[in-house]
C-alpha positions in Angstrom: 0.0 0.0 0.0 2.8 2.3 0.5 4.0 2.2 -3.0 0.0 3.8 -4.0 0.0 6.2 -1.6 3.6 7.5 -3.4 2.0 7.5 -6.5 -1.2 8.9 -5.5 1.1 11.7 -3.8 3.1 12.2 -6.8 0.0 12.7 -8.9 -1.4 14.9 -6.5 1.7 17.3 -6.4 1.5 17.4 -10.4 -2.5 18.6 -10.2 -1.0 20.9 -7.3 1.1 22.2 -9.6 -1.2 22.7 -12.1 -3.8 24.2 -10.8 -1.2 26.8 -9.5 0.2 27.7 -12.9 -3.1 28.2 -14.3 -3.8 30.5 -10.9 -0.6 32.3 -11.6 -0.4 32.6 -14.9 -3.7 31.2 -16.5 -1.1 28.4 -18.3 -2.2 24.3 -18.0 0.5 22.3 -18.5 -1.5 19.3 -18.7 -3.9 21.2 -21.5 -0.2 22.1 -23.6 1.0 18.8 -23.8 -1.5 16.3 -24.0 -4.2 18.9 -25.8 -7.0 21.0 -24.8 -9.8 18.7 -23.0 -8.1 15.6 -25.4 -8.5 12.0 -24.4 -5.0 11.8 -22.7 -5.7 15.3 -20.9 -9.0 14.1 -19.7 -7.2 11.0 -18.7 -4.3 12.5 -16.5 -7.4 14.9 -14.8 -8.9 11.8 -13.7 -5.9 10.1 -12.3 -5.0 12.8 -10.3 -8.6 13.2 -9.0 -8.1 9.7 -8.5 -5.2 9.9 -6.5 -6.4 13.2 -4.5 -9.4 10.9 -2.9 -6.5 8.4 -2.5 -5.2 11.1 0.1 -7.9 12.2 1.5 -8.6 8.5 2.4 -4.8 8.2 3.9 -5.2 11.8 5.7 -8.5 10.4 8.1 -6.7 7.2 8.7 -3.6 8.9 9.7 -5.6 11.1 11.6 -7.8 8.1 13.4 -4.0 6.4 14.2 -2.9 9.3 16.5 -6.9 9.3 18.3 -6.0 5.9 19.2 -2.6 6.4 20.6 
């Protein structure tokens, strides 16, 4: 499991990214390379939504762990 939880953290860094270049400076990388709303694009968007309910699910059990101890 801790091999998925890298990758879902890796993916969710990328989006991170993302989303703050196209606060900044209205530029999606994902968009440039793979093509505006394309198949690929719409592909990465949904792994790294993926992956960010991946960390949310890792975030509440982390946080149960430390209620127990």
């Amino acid at each position: 499991m801790e091999t998925l939880q890298k990758i879902a953290l890796v993916f969710t860094i990328i989006g991170a990214i993302n989303w703050g270049l196209i606060g900044i400076a209205d530029f999606d990388l994902v968009a440039t390379l793979f093509g505006n709303m394309s198949l690929l694009s719409r592909i990465v968007y949904t792994i790294v939504g993926i992956c960010g309910l991946i960390n949310i699910g890792i975030f509440f059990h982390h946080f149960s762990e430390h209620d127990h101890h």
